[in-house]
C-alpha positions in Angstrom: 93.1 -6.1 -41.4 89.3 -5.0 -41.9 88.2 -8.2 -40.2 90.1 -7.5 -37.3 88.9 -4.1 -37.1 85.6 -4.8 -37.9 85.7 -7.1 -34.7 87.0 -4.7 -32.8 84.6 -2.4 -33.4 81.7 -4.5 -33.7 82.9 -6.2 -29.5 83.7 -1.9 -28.4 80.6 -0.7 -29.9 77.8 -3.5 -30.5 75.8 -0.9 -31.1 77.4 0.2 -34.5 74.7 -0.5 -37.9 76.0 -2.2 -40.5 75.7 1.2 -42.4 78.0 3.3 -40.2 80.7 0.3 -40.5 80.9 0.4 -44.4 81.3 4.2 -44.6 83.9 3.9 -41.4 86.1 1.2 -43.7 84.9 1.9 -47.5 83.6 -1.2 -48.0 80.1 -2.6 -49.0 77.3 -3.7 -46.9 77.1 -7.1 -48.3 81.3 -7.9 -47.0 80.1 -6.0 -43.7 77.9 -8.4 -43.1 79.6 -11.6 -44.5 82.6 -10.7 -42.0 79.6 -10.6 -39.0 78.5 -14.3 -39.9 81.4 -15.7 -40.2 82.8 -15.4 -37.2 79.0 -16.2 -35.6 77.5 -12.7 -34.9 73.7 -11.9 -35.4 72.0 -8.7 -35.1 69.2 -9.4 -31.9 66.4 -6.7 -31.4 65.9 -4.5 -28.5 62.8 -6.0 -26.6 62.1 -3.5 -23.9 60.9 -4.8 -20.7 59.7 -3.3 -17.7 62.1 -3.6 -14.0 61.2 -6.7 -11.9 62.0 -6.5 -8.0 62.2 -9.4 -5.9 58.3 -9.0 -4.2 57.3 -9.0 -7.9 58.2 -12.5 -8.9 55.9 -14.6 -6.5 53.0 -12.0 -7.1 53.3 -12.4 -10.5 53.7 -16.3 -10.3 50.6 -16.6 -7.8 48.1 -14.3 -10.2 49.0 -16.7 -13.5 48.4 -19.7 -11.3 45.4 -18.1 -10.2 43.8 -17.1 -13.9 45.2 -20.4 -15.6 43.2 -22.4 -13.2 40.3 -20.3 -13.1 40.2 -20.4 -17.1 40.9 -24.0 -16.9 38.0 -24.8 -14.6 35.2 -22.3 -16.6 35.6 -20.1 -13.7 36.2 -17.2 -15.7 35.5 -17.5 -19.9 38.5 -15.7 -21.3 36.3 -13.9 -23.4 34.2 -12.2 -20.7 37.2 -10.1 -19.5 37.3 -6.4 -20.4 41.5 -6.0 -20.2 42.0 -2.3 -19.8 45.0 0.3 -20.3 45.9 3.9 -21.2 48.3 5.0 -23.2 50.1 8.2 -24.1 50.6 9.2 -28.1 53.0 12.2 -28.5 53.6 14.1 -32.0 56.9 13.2 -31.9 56.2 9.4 -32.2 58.4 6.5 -30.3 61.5 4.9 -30.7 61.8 2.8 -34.0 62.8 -1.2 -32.3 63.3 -2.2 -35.8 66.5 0.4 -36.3 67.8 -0.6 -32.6 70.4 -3.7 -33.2 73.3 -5.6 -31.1 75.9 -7.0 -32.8 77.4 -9.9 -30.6 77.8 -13.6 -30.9 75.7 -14.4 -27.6 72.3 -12.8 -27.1 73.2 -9.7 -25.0 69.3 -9.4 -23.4 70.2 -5.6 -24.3 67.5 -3.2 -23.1 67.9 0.3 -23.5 66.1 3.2 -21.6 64.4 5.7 -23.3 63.5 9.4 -20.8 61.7 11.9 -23.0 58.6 14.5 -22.6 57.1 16.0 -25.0 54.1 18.6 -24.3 52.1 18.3 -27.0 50.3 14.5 -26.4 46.6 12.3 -26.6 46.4 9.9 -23.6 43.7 7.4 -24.5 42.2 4.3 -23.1 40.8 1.3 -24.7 39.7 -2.1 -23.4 39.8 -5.4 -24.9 37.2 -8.1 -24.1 36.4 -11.3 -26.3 36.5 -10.2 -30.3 35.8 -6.5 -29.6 37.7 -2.9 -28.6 35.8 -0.6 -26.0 36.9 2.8 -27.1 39.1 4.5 -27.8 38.1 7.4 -25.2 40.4 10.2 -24.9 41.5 11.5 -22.0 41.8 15.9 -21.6 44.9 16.5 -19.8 46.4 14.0 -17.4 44.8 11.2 -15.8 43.2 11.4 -12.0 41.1 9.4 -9.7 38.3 12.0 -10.6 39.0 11.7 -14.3 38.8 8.4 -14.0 35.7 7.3 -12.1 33.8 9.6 -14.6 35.3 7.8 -17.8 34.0 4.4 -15.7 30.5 6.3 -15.2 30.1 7.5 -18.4 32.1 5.8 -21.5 33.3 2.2 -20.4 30.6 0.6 -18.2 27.8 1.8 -20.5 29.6 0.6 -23.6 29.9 -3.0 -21.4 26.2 -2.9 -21.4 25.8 -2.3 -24.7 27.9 -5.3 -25.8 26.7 -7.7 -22.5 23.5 -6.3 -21.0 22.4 -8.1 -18.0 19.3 -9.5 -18.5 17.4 -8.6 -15.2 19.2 -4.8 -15.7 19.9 -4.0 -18.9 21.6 -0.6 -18.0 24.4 -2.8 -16.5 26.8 -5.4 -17.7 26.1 -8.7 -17.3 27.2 -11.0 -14.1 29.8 -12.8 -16.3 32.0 -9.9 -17.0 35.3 -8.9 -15.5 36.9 -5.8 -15.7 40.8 -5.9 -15.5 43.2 -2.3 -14.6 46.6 -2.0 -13.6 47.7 -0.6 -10.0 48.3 2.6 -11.4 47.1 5.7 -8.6 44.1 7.1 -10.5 42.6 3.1 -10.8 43.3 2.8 -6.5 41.7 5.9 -5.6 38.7 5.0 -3.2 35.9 6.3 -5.2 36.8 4.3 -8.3 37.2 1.0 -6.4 33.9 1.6 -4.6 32.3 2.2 -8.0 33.7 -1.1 -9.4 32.6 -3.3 -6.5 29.2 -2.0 -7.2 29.6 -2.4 -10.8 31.3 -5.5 -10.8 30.7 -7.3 -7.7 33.3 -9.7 -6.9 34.9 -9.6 -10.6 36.9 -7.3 -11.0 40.8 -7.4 -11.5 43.4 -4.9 -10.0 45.2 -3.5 -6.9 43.4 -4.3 -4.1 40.7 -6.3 -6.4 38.5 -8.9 -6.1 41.6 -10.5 -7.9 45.1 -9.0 -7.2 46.6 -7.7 -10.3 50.5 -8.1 -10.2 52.5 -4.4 -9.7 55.1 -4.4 -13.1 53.0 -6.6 -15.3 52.5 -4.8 -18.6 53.7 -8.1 -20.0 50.4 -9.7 -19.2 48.1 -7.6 -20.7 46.9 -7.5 -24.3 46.9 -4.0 -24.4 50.4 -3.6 -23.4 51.8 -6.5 -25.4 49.8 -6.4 -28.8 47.3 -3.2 -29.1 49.3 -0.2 -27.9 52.6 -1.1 -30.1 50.0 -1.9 -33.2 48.3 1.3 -32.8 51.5 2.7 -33.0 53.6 1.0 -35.3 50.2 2.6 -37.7 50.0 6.0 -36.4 53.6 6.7 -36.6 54.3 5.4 -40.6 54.4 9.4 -40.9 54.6 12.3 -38.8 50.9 13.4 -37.3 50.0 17.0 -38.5 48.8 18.3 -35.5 46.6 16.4 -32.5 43.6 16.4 -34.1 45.7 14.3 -36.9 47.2 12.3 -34.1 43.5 11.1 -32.4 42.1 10.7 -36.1 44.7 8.4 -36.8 44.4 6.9 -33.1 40.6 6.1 -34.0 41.5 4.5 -37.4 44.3 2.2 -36.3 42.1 0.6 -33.8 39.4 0.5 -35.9 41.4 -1.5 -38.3 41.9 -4.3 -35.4 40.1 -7.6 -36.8 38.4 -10.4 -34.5 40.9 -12.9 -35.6 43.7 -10.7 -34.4 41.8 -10.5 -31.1 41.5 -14.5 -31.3 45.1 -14.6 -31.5 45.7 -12.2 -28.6 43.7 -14.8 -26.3 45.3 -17.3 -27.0 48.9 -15.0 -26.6 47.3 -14.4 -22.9 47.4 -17.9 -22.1 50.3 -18.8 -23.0 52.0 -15.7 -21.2 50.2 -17.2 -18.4 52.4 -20.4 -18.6 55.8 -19.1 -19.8 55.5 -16.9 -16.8 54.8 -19.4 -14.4 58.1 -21.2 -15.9 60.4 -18.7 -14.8 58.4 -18.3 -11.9 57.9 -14.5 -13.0 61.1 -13.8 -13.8 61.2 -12.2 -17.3 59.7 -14.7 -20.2 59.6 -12.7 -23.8 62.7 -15.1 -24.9 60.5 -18.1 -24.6 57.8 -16.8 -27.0 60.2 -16.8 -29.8 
């Protein structure tokens, strides 16, 4: 009678934990679960992912056959890309993927939408390029074209210079480096991509860049698919105290990012490049496991 409950349950509500289920029948975890596997039921993760529409999959496909065979033929050295991103920390942390299960015996491919805003947040931005982290530089209030430009001016292409001076013009980066954003509006507005034509003549990545960056693409980028959910999965182990608390903590998780994890990432980046091309830019995060 429990098992056919339980299965009743588990096919009305996938959703249900394992925890919820024993106090619902009075019966232990470890039968719970025996009842699950034997009749072929696994608990699969929520993987969020972001919406696809049907101009997106031959963008995305053209850009990966693009950068694969530009990496491929020392066009571009993987490790002379800056890859960019910001990212918005709130006191109340994010959701917890490891709680979020779906009890079924075939992988649902479950996503679940998460609409929340909180007032009290840190945006940030960091960039990744070769073994090393630009940043991170906070951002006061929301993010804007003029906001923007002047965190270009002032924090990111000087640190680039730092790390890869130009030899004829050491207050510049050097020739080899390219500088990748997404298409979001404050990265479009005309001023910035004037700025990073001049900066980065010919080599830079983005909307209406010198390479096209695919719109709905956090999936490609290392700070999307490694660095943002690391930074949290640290800042979030307990409740920040205030913001100051939360940017401390910000500073410290990245900090704590080692050069063999960034090793890792580029070589992540590639293969992205080729399970996307697979599916021909449908959705790939079930081929990386």
């Amino acid at each position: 009678m429990i098992r056919n409950w339980m299965l009743c349950l588990s096919f009305k509500n996938p959703h249900t934990s394992g925890r919820k289920a024993s106090s619902l029948f009075n019966v232990s975890h470890t039968s719970i679960f025996r009842i699950l596997k034997e009749n072929k039921m696994h608990p699969y993760k929520m993987i969020p992912t972001q919406e696809l529409f049907d101009d997106d999959f031959e963008r995305r496909t053209y850009f990966c056959e693009q950068m694969m065979a530009m990496l491929d033929n020392n066009v571009i050295q993987l490790e002379d890309v800056l890859f960019s991103d910001e990212s918005t920390f709130t006191l109340h942390g994010h959701v917890n993927r490891q709680n979020c299960r779906y009890w079924t015996d075939e992988n649902p491919h479950w996503m679940r939408e998460e609409h929340t805003q909180y007032p009290q947040k840190v945006n940030v931005w960091a960039g990744i390029v070769g073994n090393y982290i630009v940043g991170p530089f906070f951002i006061d209030g929301n993010l804007n074209g003029v906001k923007y430009l002047e965190l270009l001016q002032n924090d990111v292409v000087p640190t680039l210079a730092n790390l890869h001076p130009d030899p004829a013009n050491p207050q510049v980066p050097a020739n080899t480096i390219w500088f990748q954003q997404d298409g979001a509006p404050p990265h479009y507005q005309i001023n910035v991509r004037q700025y990073l034509n001049q900066s980065f003549p010919n080599r830079w990545i983005g909307r209406r860049g010198s390479m096209e960056w695919p719109a709905q693409s956090p999936d490609l980028t290392p700070l999307d698919f490694f660095l943002w959910g690391y930074v949290k999965s640290i800042v979030y182990k307990t409740k920040p105290l205030n913001l100051a608390d939360l940017r401390e903590r910000i500073t410290l998780a990245i900090r704590s990012v080692t050069p063999e994890m960034l090793r890792n990432v580029g070589r992540h980046f590639y293969s992205r490049l080729a399970c996307c091309q697979d599916v021909r830019g449908e959705h790939y995060e079930h081929l990386l496991h």
